[in-house]
C-alpha positions in Angstrom: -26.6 -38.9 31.9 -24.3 -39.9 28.8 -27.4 -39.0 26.8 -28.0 -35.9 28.1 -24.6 -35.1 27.6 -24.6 -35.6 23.9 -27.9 -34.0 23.5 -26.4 -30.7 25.4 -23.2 -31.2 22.5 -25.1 -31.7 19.6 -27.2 -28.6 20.4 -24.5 -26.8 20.7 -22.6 -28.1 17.6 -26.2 -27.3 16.2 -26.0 -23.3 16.9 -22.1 -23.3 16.3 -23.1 -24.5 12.5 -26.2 -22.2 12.4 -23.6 -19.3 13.0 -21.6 -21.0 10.2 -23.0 -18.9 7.0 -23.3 -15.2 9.1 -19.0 -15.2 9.4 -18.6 -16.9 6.4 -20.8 -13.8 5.0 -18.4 -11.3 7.5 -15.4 -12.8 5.9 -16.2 -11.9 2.4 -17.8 -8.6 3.5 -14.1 -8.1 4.6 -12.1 -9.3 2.0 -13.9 -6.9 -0.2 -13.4 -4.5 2.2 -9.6 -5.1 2.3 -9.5 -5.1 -2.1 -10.7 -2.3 -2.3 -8.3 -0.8 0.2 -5.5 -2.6 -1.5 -6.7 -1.3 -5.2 -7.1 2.1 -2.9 -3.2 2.1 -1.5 -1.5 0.6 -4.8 -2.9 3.5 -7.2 -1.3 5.6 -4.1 2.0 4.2 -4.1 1.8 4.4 -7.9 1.1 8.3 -7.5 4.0 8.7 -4.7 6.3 6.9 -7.1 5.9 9.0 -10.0 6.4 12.3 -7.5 9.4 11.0 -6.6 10.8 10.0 -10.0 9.7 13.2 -10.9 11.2 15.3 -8.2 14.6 12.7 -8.4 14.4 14.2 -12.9 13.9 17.4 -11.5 17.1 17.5 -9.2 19.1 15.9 -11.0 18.3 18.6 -14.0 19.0 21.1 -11.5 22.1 19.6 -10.6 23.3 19.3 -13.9 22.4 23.0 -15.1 24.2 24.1 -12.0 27.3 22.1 -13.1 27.0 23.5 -16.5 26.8 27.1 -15.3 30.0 26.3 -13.0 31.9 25.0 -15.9 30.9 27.8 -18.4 31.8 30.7 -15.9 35.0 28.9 -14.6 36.8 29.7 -17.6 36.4 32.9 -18.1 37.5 33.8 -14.0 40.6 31.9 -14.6 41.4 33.4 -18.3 40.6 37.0 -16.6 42.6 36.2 -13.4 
């Protein structure tokens, strides 16, 4: 009975090993998967990042016109006034 016992866990030690190189080959099949993903969603960020320094340049140029354009007129409202 002890026998059979070992024979019945070694067989299935035996097909648990056997299964071994398949998810090994899954895994790696994966983390290429998930590189290329990552190289995918970095060059995305990168591209969201510049928008947004963009954008952030082009406010604050619009801000700063829109000060300048205050200051110049203000002048001439309070010389006339």
């Amino acid at each position: 009975a002890r026998t059979d016992e070992l024979e019945v866990t070694i067989s299935a030690l035996d097909a648990r090993a056997s299964e071994l190189p398949i998810q090994i080959s899954e895994l790696q099949q994966s983390l290429a998967t998930l590189q290329v993903l990552t190289g995918a969603l970095g060059a995305s960020l990168r591209q969201v990042q510049k928008i947004l320094s963009f954008n952030a340049l082009k406010m604050l140029s619009a801000d700063r016109i829109g000060r300048m354009l205050q200051s110049a007129s203000a002048p001439k409202n309070s010389g006339s006034g």
